[in-house]
BALOBA-1460 file (C-alpha; in Angstrom, 3 decimals):
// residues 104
<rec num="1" residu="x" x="122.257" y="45.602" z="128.767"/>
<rec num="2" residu="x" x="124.412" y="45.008" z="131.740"/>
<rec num="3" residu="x" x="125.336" y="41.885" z="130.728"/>
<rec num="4" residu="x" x="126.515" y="42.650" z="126.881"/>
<rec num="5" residu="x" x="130.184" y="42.911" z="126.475"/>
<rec num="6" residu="x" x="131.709" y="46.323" z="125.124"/>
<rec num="7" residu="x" x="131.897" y="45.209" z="121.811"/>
<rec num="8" residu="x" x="128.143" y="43.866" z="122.073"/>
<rec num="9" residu="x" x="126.732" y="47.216" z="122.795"/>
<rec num="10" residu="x" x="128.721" y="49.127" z="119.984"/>
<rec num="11" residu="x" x="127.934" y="46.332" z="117.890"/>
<rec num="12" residu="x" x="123.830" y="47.110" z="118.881"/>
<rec num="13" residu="x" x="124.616" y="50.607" z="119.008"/>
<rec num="14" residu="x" x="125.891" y="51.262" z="115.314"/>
<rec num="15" residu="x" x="122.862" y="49.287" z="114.062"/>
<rec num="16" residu="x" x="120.472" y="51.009" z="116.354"/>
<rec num="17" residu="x" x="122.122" y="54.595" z="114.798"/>
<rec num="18" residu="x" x="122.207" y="53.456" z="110.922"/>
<rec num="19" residu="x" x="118.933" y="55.321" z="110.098"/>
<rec num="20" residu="x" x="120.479" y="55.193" z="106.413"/>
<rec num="21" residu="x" x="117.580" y="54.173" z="103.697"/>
<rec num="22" residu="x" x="117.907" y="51.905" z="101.000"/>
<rec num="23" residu="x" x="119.072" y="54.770" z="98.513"/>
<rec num="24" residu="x" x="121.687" y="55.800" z="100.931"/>
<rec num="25" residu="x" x="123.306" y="51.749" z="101.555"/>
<rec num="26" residu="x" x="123.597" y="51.504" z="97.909"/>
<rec num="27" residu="x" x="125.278" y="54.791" z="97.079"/>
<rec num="28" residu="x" x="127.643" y="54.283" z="100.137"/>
<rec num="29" residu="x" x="128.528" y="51.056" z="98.614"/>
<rec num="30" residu="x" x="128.282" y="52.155" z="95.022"/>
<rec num="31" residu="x" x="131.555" y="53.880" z="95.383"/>
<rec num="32" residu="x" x="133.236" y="50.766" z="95.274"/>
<rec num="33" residu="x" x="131.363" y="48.733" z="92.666"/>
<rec num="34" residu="x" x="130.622" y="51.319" z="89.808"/>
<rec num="35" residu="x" x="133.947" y="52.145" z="88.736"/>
<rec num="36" residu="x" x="134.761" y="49.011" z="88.153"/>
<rec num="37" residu="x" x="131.736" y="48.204" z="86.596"/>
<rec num="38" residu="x" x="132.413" y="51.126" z="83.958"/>
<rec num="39" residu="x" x="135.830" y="49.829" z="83.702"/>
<rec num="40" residu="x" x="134.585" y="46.346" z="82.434"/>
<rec num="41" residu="x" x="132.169" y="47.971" z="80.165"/>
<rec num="42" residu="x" x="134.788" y="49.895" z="78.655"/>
<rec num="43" residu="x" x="137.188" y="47.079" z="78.321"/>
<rec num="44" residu="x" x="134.097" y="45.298" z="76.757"/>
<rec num="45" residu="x" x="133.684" y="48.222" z="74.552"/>
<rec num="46" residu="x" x="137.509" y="48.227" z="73.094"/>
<rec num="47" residu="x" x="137.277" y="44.578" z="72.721"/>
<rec num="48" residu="x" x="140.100" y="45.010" z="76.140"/>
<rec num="49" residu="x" x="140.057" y="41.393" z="77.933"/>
<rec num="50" residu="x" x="142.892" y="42.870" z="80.374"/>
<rec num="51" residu="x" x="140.134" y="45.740" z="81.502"/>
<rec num="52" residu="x" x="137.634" y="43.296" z="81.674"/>
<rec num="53" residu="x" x="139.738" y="40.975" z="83.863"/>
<rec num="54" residu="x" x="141.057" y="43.791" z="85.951"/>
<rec num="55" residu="x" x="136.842" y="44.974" z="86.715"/>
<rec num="56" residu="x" x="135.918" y="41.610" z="87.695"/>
<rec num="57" residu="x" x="138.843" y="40.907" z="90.017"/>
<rec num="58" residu="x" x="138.288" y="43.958" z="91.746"/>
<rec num="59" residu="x" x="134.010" y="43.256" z="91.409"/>
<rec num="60" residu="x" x="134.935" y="39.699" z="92.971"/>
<rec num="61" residu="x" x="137.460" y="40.947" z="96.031"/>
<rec num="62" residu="x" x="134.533" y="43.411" z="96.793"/>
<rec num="63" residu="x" x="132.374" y="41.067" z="96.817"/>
<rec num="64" residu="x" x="134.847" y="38.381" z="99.268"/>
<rec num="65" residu="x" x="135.428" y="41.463" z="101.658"/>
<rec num="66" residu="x" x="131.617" y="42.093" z="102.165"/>
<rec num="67" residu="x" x="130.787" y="38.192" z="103.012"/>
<rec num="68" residu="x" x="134.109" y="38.102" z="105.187"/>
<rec num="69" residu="x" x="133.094" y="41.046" z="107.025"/>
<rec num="70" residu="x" x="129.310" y="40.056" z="107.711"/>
<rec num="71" residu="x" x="130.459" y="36.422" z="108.757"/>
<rec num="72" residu="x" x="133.045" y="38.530" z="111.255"/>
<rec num="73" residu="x" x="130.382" y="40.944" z="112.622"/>
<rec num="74" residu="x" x="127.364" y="38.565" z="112.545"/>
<rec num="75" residu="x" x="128.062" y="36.136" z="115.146"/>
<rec num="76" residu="x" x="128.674" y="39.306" z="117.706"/>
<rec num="77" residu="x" x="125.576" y="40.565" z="116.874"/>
<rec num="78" residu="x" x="123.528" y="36.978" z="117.391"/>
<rec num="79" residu="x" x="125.556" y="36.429" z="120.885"/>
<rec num="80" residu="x" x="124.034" y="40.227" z="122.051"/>
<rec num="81" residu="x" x="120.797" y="39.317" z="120.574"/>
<rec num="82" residu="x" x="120.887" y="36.209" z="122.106"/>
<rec num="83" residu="x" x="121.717" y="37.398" z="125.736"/>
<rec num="84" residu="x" x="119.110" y="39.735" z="125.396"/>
<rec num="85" residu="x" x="116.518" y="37.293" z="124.911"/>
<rec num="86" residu="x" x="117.485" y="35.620" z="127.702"/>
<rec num="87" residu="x" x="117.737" y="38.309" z="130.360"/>
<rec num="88" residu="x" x="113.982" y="39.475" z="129.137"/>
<rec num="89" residu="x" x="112.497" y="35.873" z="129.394"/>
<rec num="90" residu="x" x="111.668" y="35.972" z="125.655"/>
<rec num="91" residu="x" x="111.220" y="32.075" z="124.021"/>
<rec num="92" residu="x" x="113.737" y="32.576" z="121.599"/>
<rec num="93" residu="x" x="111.152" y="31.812" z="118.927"/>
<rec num="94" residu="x" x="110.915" y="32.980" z="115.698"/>
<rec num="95" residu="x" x="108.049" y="36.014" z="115.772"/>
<rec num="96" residu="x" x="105.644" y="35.383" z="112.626"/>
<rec num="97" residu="x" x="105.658" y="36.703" z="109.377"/>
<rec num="98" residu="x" x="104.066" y="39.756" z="108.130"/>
<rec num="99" residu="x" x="100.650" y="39.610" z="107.369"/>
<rec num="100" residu="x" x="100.293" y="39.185" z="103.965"/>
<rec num="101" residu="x" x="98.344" y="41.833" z="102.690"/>
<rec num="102" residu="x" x="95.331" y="41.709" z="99.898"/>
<rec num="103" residu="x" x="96.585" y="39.408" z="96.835"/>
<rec num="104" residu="x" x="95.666" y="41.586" z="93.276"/>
């Protein structure tokens, strides 16, 4: 890892110390989306187009800061993966796919 810049090895440290399970990413991020979801409902409960409009604004800015901050983050963590790779004489390839277990 001598190679990685600083922000490459945070970058790979944070995801190597999210031990967070599924349950846990979607309450972190249900903080953000569920109160505006119950907002819209009740605007579509009191017949409220203003409530409505106001939930899916905010639903639809959540939703433009999460892509905007995975296309920021994402190419540092393909340029550490990358370098990686190439200091451990790895192809680069894409590893297969799971083996598909017994069909029912």
């Amino acid at each position: 890892m001598e190679q990685l810049t600083p922000q490459e090895r945070s970058a790979i440290s944070r995801y190597l110390a999210d031990s967070r399970g599924t349950a846990d990413a979607f309450f972190s991020y249900a903080i953000y989306f569920v109160p505006s979801l119950l907002f819209g409902l009740y605007g579509m409960w009191k017949l409220d187009v203003i409530a409505v409009a106001v939930a899916y604004v905010v639903l639809f800015g959540l939703v433009v800061y999460l892509i905007l901050h995975q296309r920021r983050s994402a190419p540092l963590f393909r340029s550490a993966i990358r370098k990686l790779v190439e200091n451990n004489g790895a192809t680069g390839e894409a590893a297969p796919g799971p083996a598909s277990g017994p069909s029912t």
